[in-house]
C-alpha positions as CSV (number, residue, x, y, z in Angstrom):
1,X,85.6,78.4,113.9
2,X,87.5,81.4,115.5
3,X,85.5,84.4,116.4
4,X,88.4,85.7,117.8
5,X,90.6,85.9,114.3
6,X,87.4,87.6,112.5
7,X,87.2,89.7,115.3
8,X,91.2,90.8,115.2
9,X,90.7,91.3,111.5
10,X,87.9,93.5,112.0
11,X,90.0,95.7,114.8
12,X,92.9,95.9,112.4
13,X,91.1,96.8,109.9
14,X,89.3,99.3,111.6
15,X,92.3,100.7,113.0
16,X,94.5,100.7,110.3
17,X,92.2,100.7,107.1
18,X,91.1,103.8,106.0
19,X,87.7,103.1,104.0
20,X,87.2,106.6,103.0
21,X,89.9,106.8,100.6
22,X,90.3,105.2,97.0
23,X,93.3,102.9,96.7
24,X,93.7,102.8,92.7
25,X,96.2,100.0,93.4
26,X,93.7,98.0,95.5
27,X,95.8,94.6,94.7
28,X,99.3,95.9,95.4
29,X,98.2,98.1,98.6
30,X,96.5,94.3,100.1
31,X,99.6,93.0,99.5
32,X,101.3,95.6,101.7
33,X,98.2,95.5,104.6
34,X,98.0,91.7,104.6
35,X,101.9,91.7,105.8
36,X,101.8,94.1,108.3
37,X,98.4,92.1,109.8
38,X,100.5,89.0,109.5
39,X,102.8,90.7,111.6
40,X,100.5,92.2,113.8
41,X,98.8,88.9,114.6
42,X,101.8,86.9,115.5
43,X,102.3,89.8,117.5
44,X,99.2,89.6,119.9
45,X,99.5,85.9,119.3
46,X,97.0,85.2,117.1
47,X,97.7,82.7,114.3
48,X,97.5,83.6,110.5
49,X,95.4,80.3,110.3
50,X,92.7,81.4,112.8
51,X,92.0,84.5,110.2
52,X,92.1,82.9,107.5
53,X,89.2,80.4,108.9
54,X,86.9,83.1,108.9
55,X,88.0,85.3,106.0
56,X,89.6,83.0,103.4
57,X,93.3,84.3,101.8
58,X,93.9,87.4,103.9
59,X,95.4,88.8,100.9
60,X,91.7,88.3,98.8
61,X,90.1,90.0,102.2
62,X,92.0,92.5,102.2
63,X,91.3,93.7,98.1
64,X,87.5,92.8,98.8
65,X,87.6,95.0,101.7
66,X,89.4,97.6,99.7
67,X,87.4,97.4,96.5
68,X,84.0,97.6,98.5
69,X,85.1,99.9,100.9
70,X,83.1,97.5,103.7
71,X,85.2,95.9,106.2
72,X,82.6,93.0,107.0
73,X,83.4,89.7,105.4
């Protein structure tokens, strides 16, 4: 278990997330946020897999964040 990917996601999130607005396209828009934190994550060298441990498909995060507005998985 990687504390470390749930903790990136989190950060990401956080800073690049913003929970107060509606995304009427919740699906499309996670499709768009899961790639750039795909890139973002090889970026600081974190792997995809080590999310995806801790969060399930990052894309199905990402809309369950979106569509709840809560960025705790």
């Amino acid at each position: 278990m990687s504390q470390r990917g749930l903790r990136f996601f989190r950060n990401w999130i956080a800073a690049n997330v913003d929970l107060t607005f509606s995304y009427p396209y919740g699906t499309k828009r996670a499709q768009m946020l899961a790639t750039a934190c795909r890139f973002d994550a090889t970026a600081s060298q974190i792997g995809i897999q080590e999310i995806e441990d801790e969060t399930g498909d990052l894309e199905d995060a990402l809309t369950r964040v979106l569509e709840t507005r809560n960025p705790v998985i």
